[in-house]
N, C-alpha and C positions, 0 to 999 in steps of 0.2 A: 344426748340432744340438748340439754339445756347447759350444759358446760358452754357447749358450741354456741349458742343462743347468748348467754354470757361472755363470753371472749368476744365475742363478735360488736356488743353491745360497748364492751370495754372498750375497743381498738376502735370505735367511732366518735369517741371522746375527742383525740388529737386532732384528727379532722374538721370538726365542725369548730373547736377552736380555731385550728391555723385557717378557716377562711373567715371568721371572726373580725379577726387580725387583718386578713387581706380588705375587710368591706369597709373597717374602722376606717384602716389608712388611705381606704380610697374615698371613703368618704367625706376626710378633711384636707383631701389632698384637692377636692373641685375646685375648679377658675374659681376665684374670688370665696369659695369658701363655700359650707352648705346656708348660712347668712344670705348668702347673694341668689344664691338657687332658688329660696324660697321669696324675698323679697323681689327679685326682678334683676336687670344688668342696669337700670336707672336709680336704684336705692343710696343714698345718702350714706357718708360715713356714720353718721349718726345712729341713721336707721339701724343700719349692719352692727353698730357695738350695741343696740339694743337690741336686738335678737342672740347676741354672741352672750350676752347678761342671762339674758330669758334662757335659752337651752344651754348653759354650762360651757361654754365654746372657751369661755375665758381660763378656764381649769387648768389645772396641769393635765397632760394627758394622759396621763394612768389612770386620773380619778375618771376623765371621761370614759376613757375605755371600762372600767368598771360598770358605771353605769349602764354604756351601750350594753354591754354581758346581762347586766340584772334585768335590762328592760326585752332584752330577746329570751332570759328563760322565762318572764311574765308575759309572752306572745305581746308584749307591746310595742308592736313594730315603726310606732308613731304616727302620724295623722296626715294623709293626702294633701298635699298641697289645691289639687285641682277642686275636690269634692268636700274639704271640711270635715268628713269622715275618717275613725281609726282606719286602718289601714288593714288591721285584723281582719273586722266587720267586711270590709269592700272584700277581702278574698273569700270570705266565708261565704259571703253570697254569691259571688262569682267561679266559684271553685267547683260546685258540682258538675256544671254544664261543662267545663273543661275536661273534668274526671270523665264523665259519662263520653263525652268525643272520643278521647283516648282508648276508652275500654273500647269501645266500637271499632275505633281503629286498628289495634292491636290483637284485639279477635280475628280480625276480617287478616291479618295479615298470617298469622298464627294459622289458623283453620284452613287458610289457601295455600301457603307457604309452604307447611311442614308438609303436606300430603305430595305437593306437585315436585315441589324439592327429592324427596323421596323416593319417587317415581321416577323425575329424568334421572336419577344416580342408576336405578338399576334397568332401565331402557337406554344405557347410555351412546349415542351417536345416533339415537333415533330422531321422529320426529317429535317428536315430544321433549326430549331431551333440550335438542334446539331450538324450540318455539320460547319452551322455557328461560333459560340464558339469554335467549336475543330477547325476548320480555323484560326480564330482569331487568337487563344494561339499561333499554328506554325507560325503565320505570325508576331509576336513578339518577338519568340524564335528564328528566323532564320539572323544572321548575316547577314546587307543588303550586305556587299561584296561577301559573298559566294552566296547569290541569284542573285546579279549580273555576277558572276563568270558561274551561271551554265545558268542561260538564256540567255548571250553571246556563252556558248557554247553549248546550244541546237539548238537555235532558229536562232544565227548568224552564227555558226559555222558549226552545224552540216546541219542543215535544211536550211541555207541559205536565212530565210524571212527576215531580217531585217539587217540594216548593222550594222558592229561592234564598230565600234568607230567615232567621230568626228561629227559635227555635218549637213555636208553635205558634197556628194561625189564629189572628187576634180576636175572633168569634168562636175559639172553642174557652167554655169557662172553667180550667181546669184547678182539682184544690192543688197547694202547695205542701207540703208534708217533708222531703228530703231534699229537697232542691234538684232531684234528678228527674224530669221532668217523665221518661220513659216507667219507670218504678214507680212513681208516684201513681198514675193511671192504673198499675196495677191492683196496689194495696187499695185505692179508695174505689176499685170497681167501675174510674170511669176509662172505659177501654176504646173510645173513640178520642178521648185525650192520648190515650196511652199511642194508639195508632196514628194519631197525627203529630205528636212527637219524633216517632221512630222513622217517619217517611222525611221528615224535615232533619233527619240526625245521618240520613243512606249518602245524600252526593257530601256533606265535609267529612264522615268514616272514612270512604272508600279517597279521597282525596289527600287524605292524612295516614292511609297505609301504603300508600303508592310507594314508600320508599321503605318502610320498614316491610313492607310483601318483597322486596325485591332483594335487599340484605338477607333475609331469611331462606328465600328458593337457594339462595347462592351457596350462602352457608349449610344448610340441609345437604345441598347437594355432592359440596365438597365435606362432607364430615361422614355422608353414607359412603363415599366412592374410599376413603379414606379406611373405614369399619370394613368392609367388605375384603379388602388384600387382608386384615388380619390374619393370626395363625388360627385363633380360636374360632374363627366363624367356620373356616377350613374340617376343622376338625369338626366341629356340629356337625357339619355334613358329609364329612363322611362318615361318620358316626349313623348315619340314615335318620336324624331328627328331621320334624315336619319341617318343612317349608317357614310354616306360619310360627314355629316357636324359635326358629331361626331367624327370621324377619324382626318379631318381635322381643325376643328373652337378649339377642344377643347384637342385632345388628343396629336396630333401632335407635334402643335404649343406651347402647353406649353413645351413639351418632347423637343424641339429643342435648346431651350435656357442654359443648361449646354453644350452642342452639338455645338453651336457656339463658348462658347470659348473654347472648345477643337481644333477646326479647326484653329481659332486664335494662341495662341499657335504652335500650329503643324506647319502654315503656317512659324510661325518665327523660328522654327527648321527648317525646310527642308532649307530655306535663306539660313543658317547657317552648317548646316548638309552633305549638300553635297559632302562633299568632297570626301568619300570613291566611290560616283559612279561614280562623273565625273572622278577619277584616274581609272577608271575600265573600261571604255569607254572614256575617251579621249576627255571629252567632249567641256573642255576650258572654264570653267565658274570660276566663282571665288573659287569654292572650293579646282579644282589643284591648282590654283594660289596660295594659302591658304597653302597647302602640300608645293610646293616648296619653301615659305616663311619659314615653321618650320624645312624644311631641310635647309636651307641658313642660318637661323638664321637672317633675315630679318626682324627687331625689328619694324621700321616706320609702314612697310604693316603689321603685327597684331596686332600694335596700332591701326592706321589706320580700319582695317576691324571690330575689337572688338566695338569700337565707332560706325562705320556706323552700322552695326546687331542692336547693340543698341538702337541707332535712329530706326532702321525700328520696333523693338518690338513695344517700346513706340508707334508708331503710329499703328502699325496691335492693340493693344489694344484700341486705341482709336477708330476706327474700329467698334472693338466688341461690345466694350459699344454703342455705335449709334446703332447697329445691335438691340442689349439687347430693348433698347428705343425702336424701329417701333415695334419689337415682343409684345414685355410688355409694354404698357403703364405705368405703376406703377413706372417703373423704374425713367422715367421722374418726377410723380408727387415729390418720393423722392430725 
């Protein structure tokens, strides 16, 4: 396992280099230069060879790429144009609430997905099977904004269950501890924080698994129907084993293994994806931050965030393949 752990960690090396390389050049490839970006599209030649003095712009550019390299292994992803803050500091504060969406998200899709997925494979042409499928498809076809548009106004708005924006109501005085608003209520015991967090984090979850619940039922469903013709399943049963150790030891468990790294995947979209919910609720995670970056034109923060996602794939993939290995031994011996 730790060879695996190792190679894995090796062969992520070239990667995160070659998109280095791709953010470098795209970096100094912007209209008028990232000079211009920062100072305005009305800045002075002047102005622009004094900023091109100030961050290094005038280099050769190997030294700058160098640079760029030393200053993303020192997490210094340089400093917000809009807000005057590193750029580090803005996700660090910004990062949990997008984390904690995601996990919510990606539960709700996981825990609903794999089970109903499951089910329509072996009620197959049923009603369930169908409801299933025909669910899925609208739940891919349906623009996550307008699902968030109309379950803020069903459920927030009209019905009043759940609140509409932000991530806790501005009269609960809740301590800050992890930045995860849900857990933090935990650990410090105050559990009506904790509960008015969790009810403010139900409509952008379920809005933000709308599509990875729907990739999952599909997948599930086609990876059990896929297990099930095998020879080995075949032979389990006629061999007279349970039911249950049939379902589980053999049908399952092989079927879940395309199914992990779709969640994988998924998991490193949603990181990334969020943007359109939390502008829709208000939610203050990195993905408004993200929006007002591409309205500001705010070049450092989506250098900055492009790199960090980055990093998080690379590792939600490594992840997987460990996941791959406990499931499949085979995976290991190759």
């Amino acid at each position: 396992m730790l060879r695996l752990v190792v190679r894995r960690l090796l062969q992520l090396i070239p990667t995160l280099l070659g998109l280095s390389v791709l953010l470098f050049l795209w970096l100094n490839r912007l209209p008028g230069g990232p000079a211009s970006a920062i100072l305005g599209e009305r800045a002075t030649e002047a102005e622009v060879a004094r900023i091109n003095r100030l961050l290094g712009l005038d280099e050769p550019v190997w030294i700058q790429y160098w640079r760029f390299l030393k200053r993303i292994a020192q997490l210094d992803l340089g400093t917000s144009v809009r807000t005057g803050q590193p750029v580090w500091d803005e996700f660090t504060l910004r990062f949990p609430a997008t984390v904690e969406l995601a996990v919510a998200a990606i539960l709700i899709a996981v825990v609903v997905g794999v089970p109903l997925g499951y089910f329509a494979a072996r009620r197959r042409g049923g009603w369930l099977d169908v409801t299933s499928v025909s669910g899925s498809l609208l739940g891919i076809c349906i623009p996550v904004f307008f699902l968030a548009l109309v379950l803020k106004g069903i459920f927030a708005v009209n019905l009043g269950l759940f609140p509409s924006y932000g991530r806790q109501s501005t009269g609960i005085d809740a301590t800050d501890v992890t930045g995860f608003a849900v857990l933090d209520g935990v650990l410090t015991g105050e559990f009506d924080a904790s509960w008015d967090a969790l009810m403010h984090l139900v409509l952008p979850a379920i809005t933000l698994a709308s599509i990875p619940l729907a990739v999952i039922v599909r997948m599930t469903r086609a990876s059990v129907l896929e297990v099930l013709g095998e020879d080995y399943v075949r032979t389990a049963e006629a061999k007279g084993l349970r039911s249950s150790v049939v379902r589980g030891r053999h049908v399952l468990r092989n079927a879940l293994l395309p199914v992990i790294t779709a969640v994988g995947l998924l998991t490193g979209s949603l990181l990334s994806g969020a943007v359109l919910t939390e502008s829709v609720f208000a939610f203050g995670g990195i993905g408004s931050f993200i929006r007002q970056a591409i309205d500001g034109r705010d070049y450092p923060v989506l250098v900055g965030f492009i790199m960090f996602i980055a990093m998080l794939y690379v590792l939600i993939n490594l992840v997987v393949d460990l996941a791959y290995s406990l499931i499949d031994p085979r995976v290991r011996v190759h």
